[in-house]
C-alpha positions as CSV (number, residue, x, y, z in Angstrom):
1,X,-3.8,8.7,-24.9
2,X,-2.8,12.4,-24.0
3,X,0.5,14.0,-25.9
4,X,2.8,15.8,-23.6
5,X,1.7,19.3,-23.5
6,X,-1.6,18.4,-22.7
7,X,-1.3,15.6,-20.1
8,X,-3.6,16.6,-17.6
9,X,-3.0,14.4,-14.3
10,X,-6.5,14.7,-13.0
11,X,-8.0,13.8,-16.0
12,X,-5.8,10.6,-16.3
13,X,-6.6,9.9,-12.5
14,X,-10.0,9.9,-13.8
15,X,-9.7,7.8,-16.5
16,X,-7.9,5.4,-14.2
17,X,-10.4,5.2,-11.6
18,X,-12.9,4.1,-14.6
19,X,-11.2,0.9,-14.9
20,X,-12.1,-1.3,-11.9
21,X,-9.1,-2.9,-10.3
22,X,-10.2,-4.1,-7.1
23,X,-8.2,-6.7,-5.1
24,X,-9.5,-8.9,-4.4
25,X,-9.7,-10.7,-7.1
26,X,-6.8,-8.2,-9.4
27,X,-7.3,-7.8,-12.6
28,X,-4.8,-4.5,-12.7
29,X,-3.9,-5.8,-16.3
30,X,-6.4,-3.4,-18.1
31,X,-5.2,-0.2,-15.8
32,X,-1.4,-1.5,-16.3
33,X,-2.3,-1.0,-20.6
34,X,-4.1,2.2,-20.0
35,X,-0.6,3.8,-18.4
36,X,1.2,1.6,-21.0
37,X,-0.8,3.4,-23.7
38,X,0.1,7.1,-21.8
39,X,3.6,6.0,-21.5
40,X,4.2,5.5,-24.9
41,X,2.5,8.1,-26.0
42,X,4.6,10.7,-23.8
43,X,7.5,8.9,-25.2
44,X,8.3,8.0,-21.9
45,X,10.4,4.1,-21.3
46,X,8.7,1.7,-20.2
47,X,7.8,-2.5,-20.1
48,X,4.5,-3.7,-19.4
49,X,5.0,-7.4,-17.7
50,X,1.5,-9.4,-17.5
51,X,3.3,-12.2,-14.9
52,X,0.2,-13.7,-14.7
53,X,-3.3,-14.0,-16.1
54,X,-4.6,-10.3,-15.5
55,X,-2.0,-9.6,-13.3
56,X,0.4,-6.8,-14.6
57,X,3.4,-4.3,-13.1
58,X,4.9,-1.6,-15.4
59,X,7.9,0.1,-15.3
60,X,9.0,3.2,-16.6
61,X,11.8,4.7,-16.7
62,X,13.6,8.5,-17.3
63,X,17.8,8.2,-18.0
64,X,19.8,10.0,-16.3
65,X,23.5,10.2,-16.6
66,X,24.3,7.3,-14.2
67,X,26.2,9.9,-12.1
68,X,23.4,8.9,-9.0
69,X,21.7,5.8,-8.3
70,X,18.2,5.6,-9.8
71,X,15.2,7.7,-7.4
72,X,12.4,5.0,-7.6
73,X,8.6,6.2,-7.7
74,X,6.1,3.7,-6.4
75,X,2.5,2.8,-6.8
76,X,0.3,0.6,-6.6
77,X,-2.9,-0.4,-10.1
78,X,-5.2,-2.0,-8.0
79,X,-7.3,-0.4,-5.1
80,X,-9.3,-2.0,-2.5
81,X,-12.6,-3.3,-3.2
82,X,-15.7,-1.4,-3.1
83,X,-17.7,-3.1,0.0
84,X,-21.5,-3.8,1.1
85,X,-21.6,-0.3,2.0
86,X,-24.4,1.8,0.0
87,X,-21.7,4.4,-1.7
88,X,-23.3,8.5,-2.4
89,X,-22.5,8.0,-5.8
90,X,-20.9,5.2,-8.1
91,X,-17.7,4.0,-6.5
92,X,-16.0,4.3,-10.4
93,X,-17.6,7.2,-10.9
94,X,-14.4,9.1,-12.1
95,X,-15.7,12.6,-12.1
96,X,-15.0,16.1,-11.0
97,X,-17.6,17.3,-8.0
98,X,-16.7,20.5,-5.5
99,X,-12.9,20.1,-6.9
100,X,-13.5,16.5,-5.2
101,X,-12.4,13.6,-7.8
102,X,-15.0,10.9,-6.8
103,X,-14.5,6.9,-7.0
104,X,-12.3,3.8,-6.0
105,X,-8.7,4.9,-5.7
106,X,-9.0,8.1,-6.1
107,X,-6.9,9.0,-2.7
108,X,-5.2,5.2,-3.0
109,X,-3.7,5.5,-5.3
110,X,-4.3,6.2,-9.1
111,X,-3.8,9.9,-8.3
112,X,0.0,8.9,-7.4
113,X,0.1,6.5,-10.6
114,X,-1.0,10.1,-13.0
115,X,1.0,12.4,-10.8
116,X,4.4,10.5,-11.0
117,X,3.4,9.9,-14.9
118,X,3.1,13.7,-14.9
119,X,6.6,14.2,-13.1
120,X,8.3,12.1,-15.3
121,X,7.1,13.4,-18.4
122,X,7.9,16.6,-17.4
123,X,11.6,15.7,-16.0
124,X,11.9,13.9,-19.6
125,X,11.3,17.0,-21.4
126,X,14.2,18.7,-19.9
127,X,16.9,20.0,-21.7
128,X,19.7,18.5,-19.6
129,X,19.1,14.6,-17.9
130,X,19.4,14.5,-14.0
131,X,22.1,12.7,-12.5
132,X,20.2,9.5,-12.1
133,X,17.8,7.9,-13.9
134,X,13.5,8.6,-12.3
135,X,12.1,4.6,-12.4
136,X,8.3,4.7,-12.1
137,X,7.6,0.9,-10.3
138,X,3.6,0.8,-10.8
139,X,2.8,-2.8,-9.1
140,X,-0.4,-5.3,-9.2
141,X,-1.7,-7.1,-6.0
142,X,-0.1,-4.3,-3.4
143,X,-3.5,-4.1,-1.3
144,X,-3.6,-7.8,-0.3
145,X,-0.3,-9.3,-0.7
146,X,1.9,-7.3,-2.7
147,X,2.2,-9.9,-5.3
148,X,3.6,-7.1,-7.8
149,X,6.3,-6.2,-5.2
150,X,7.3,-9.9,-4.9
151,X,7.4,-10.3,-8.1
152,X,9.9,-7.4,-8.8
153,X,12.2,-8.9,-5.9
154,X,12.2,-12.4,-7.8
155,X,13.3,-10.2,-10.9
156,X,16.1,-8.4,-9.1
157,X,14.8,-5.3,-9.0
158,X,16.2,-4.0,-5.7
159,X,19.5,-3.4,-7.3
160,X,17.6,-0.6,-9.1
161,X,16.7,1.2,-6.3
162,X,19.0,4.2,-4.8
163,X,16.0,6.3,-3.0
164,X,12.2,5.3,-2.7
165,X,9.7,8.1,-2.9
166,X,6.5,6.0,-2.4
167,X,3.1,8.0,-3.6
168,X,0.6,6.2,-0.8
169,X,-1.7,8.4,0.8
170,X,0.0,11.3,2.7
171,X,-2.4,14.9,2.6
172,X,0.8,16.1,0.8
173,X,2.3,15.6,4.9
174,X,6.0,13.4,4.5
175,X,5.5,9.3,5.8
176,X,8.8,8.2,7.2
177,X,7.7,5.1,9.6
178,X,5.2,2.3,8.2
179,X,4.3,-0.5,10.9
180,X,5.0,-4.0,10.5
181,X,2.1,-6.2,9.6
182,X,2.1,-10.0,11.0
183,X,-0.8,-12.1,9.4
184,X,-2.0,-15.4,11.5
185,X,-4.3,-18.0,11.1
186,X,-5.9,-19.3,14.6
187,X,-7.0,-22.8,14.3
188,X,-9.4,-24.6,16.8
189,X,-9.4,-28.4,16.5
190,X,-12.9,-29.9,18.3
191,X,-14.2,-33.3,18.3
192,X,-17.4,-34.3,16.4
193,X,-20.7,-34.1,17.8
194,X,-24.4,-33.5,17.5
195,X,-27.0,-32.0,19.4
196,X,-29.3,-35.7,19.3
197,X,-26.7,-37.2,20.5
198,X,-22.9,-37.1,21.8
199,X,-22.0,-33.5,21.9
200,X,-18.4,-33.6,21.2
201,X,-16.1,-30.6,21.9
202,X,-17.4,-27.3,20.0
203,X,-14.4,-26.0,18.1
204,X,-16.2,-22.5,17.7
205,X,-16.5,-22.2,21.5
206,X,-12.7,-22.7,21.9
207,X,-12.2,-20.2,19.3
208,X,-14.4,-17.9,21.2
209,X,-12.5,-18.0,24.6
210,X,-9.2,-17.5,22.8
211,X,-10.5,-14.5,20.7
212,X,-12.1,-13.2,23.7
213,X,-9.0,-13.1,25.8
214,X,-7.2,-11.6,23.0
215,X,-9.6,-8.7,22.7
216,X,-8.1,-7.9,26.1
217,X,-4.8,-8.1,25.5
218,X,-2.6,-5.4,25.3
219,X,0.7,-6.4,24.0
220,X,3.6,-5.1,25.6
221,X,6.0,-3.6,23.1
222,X,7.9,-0.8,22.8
223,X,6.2,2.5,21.5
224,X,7.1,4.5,18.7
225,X,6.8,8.6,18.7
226,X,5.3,8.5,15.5
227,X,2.9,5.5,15.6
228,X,-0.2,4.7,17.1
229,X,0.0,1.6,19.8
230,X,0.0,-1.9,18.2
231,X,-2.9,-3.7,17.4
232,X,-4.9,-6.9,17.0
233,X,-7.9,-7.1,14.9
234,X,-9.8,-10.2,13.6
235,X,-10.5,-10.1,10.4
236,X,-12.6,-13.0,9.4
237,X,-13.6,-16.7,11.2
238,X,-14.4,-19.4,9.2
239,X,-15.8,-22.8,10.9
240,X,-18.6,-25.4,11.2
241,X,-20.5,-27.9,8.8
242,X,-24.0,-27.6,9.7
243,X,-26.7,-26.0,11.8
244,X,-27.2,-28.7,14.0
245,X,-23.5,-30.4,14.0
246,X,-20.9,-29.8,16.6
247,X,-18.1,-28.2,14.8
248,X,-14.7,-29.9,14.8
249,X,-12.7,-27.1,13.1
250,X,-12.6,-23.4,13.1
251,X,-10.2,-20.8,11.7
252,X,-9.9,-17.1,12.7
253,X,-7.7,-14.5,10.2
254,X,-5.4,-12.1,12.9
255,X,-3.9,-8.8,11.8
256,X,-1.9,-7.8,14.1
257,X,0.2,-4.4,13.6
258,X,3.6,-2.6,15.6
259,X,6.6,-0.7,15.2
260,X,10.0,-1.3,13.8
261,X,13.1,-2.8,15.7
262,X,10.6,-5.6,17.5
263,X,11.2,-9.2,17.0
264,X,7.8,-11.3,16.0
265,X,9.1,-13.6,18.5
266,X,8.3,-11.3,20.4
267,X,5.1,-11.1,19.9
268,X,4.0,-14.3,19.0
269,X,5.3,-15.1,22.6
270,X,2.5,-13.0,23.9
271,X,0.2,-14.1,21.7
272,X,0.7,-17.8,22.4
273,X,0.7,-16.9,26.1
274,X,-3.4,-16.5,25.9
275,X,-3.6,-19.7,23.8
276,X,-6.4,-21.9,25.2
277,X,-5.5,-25.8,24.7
278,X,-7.0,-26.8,21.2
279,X,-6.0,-23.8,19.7
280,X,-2.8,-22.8,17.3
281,X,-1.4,-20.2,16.0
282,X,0.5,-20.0,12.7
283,X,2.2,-17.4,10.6
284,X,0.9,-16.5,7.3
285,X,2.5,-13.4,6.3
286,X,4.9,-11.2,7.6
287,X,6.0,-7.8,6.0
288,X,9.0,-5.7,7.6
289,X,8.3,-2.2,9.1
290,X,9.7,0.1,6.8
291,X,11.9,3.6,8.6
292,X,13.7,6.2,7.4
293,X,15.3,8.9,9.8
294,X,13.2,12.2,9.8
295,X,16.7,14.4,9.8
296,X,18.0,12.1,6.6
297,X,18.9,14.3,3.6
298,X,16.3,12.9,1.7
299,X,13.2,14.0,4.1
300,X,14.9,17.2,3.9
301,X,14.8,17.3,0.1
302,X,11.2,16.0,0.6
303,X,10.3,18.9,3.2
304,X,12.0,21.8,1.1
305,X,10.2,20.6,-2.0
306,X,6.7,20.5,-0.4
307,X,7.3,23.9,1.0
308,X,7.9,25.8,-1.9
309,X,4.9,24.8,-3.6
310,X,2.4,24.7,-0.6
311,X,3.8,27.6,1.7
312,X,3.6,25.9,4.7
313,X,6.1,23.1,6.3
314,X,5.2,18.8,6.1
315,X,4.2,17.2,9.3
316,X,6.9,13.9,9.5
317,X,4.2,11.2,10.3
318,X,4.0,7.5,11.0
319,X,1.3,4.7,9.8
320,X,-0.1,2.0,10.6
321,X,-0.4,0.8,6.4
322,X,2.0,-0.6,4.9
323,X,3.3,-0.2,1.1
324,X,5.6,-1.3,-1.4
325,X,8.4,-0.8,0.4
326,X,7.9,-3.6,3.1
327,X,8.7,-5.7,0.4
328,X,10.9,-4.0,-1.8
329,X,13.4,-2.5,0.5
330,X,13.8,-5.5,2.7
331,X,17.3,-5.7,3.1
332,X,18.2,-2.4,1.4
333,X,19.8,0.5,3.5
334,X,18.2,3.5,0.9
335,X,16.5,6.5,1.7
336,X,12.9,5.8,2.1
337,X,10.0,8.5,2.0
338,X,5.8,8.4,1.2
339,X,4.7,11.9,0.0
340,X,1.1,11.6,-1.8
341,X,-1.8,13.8,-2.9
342,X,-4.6,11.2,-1.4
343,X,-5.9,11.7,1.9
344,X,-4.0,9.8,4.8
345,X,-7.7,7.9,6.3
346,X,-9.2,7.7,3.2
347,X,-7.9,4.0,2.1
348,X,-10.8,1.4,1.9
349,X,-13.5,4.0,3.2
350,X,-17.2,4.4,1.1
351,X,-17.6,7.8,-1.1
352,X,-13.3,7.9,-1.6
353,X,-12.3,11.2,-3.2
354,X,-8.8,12.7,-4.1
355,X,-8.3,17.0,-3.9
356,X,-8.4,18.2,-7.1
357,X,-6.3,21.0,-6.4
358,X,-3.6,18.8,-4.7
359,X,-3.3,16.2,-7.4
360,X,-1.9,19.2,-9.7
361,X,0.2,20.6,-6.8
362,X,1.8,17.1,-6.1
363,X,3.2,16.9,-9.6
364,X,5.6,20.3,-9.3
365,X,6.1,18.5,-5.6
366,X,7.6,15.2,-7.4
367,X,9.4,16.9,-9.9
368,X,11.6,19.3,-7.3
369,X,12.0,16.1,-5.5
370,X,13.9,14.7,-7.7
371,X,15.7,17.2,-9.3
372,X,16.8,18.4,-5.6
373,X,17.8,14.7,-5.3
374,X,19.2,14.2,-8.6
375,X,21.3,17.2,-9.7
C-alpha cells in the first residue's frame, strides 16, 4: 500500500502485473484486493464484490456535487493468458527495462487500472469536488466473456453511468468505434463408422467443406471509415472419438467481427447460405458494437486534454476489440470514449510491454478529462 503523495502509477502497474490473472480460468480476486488495499489506503471509496469464487469487480468512487451525471472509468483485472509461445523474459515479470514495463497486462490493461487509481486520487485531493462524481468500474472476466460487466448490469449499474472513458489499449490515440463480436458454434452431425467395416458419414469431413467455403467468403456488409473489413476466424474444432472410428460429431468455435448499425440477421443469412447439409450454426454470444460520434463534446474534451500534455493532436480510430462497454452501455445513449496508455496491437501478443513514460503522462491525461467534463 502506497499513501497519496507517493503513489507512483508505474510502480503499482508493476505490482499488478505480479499477480497472475489470466482468463481463462480468472482468478482476478487477488488483483481486485491488491487495488482494494491502494484504495483504502488513498482514502479513496470503494466496494470490493467477490460474486463468485475468485471472481471479483471493484468500484470506486470520487463525490462530486451531483450537479453532472457520474464520468465512469473502466477496466478490466484480468489479462489474457500467457500462451505456448517461448516469452524473452518471464511473462509476470513486472519490471522496468529501456523505460519498457515488461509482463502480462502491462499494455491490457493494469496500466489503465494504476492510471485511473492515480487520476482519482489526485481529483480526490482537490480542494473543491467536480460537478459529478469520477466512478472507477474495475471488472473480472472482460477478456472472455465479460462476466464482470454482466454482472454490474444485473446490479443496475448502468443508471450510474453519465459518460464512459474506457482505459483499453489506445497509444494515448482516442477509440470512438469498437466492432461487434458474434460468437458461433458450427456443429456437424455424421453417422458412425469404422474403417474395418461400414464407414459411415465422417462428421469432420463435413466440417471441412463448410469451413473451407467459409474461408472464402467475403461477407457483404457495409464498411465503416474507421474499421477494418469484417472478419471470420475459427478459433478452435473439437470432434472425433478415436483414431480408427468414423466420427459422428464435430464442433468448430467462429468469431466473426463487423461494424455497427448491421443486423446479425444479416449476417447469419450469409453465413447459413455456405451451410453444407449436416451442418448448423448456432449463436453463442453476441456483444453490440459500441460508437460514439468523433465531433461529440466529449471526444473533444478527450482530444483537448491529450493535447495539452502530449503536444501533438489524437488520431480518432476504430477497433476490431471489444471492451466493457459492449455490455455496459447496451441500451444507454452516453458519451462513450477509449483513451489508454497500452499499445493498440499489443493485446494477447508474447514479450507485452507498457511505455513507461506514457503510463505517467496518461494520468495528467485522465485527470483534465474529467475536470474539462466535470466542471
Amino acid at each position: 500500500m502506497v499513501h497519496s503523495d507517493l503513489f507512483d502509477a508505474v510502480a503499482f502497474t508493476a505490482e499488478l502485473v505480479r499477480i497472475p490473472s489470466c482468463d481463462p480460468p480468472g482468478g482476478e480476486l487477488a488483483v481486485a484486493q491488491a487495488v482494494a488495499r491502494q484504495l483504502a489506503a488513498l482514502g479513496i471509496e470503494h466496494e470490493l464484490d467477490e460474486f463468485l469464487p475468485g471472481r471479483a469487480n471493484v468500484i470506486g468512487r470520487v463525490r462530486g456535487t451531483g450537479a453532472k451525471p457520474p464520468l465512469v472509468l473502466s477496466a478490466h483485472l484480468d489479462t489474457t493468458p500467457v500462451g505456448e509461445q517461448d516469452w524473452q523474459f518471464p511473462p509476470f515479470a513486472g519490471d522496468v527495462v529501456d523505460d519498457r514495463l515488461r509482463g502480462r497486462g502491462a499494455s491490457d490493461m493494469k496500466s489503465a487500472v494504476a492510471t485511473f487509481i492515480a487520476a482519482a486520487d489526485r481529483i480526490n485531493r482537490r480542494a473543491e469536488p467536480l460537478a459529478g462524481d469520477v466512478i472507477l468500474a474495475f471488472t473480472a472476466g472482460e477478456s472472455a466473456n465479460c462476466l464482470g460487466a454482466h454482472h454490474l448490469v444485473k446490479s443496475g449499474f448502468q443508471s450510474e453511468i453519465g459518460a464512459f472513458l474506457c482505459g483499453e489499449p489506445s497509444t494515448l490515440d482516442i477509440i470512438v468505434v469498437e466492432k461487434a463480436i458474434l460468437w458461433l458454434q458450427a456443429t456437424a452431425k455424421g453417422e458412425l463408422g469404422h474403417v474395418s467395416g461400414a464407414a459411415g458419414i465422417n462428421a469432420i469431413d463435413l466440417m471441412v467443406d463448410f469451413l473451407t467455403d467459409l474461408r472464402g467468403l467475403t461477407l457483404d456488409l457495409p464498411e465503416h471509415p474507421l474499421l477494418t473489413p469484417p472478419s471470420v476466424n475459427v478459433g478452435r474444432i473439437e470432434g472425433g472419438s478415436a483414431v480408427n472410428v468414423t466420427p459422428d460429431r464435430c464442433s468448430a468455435e467462429i468469431d466473426v467481427r463487423f461494424g455497427p448499425g448491421i443486423a446479425v440477421e444479416t449476417v447469419m443469412a450469409q453465413l447459413e447460405a455456405v451451410l453444407p447439409a449436416g451442418v448448423s450454426l448456432e449463436i453463442t454470444d453476441f456483444k453490440h458494437a459500441v460508437e460514439e460520434p468523433s465531433d461529440s463534446d466529449f471526444v473533444a474534451a478527450c482530444t483537448a486534454a491529450i493535447a495539452s500534455r502530449t503536444g501533438h493532436a489524437p488520431q480518432i480510430k476504430g477497433v476490431s476489440y471489444y471492451s466493457d462497454g459492449a455490455i455496459l452501455l447496451e441500451g444507454l445513449d452516453v458519451p462513450f470514449a477509449i483513451v489508454g496508455p497500452g499499445d493498440l496491437g499489443m493485446s494477447g501478443q508474447a514479450n507485452e510491454t507498457a511505455s513507461v513514460e506514457r503510463i505517467r503522462q496518461v494520468v495528467d491525461i485522465y485527470v483534465d478529462i474529467a475536470t474539462r467534463w466535470l466542471s
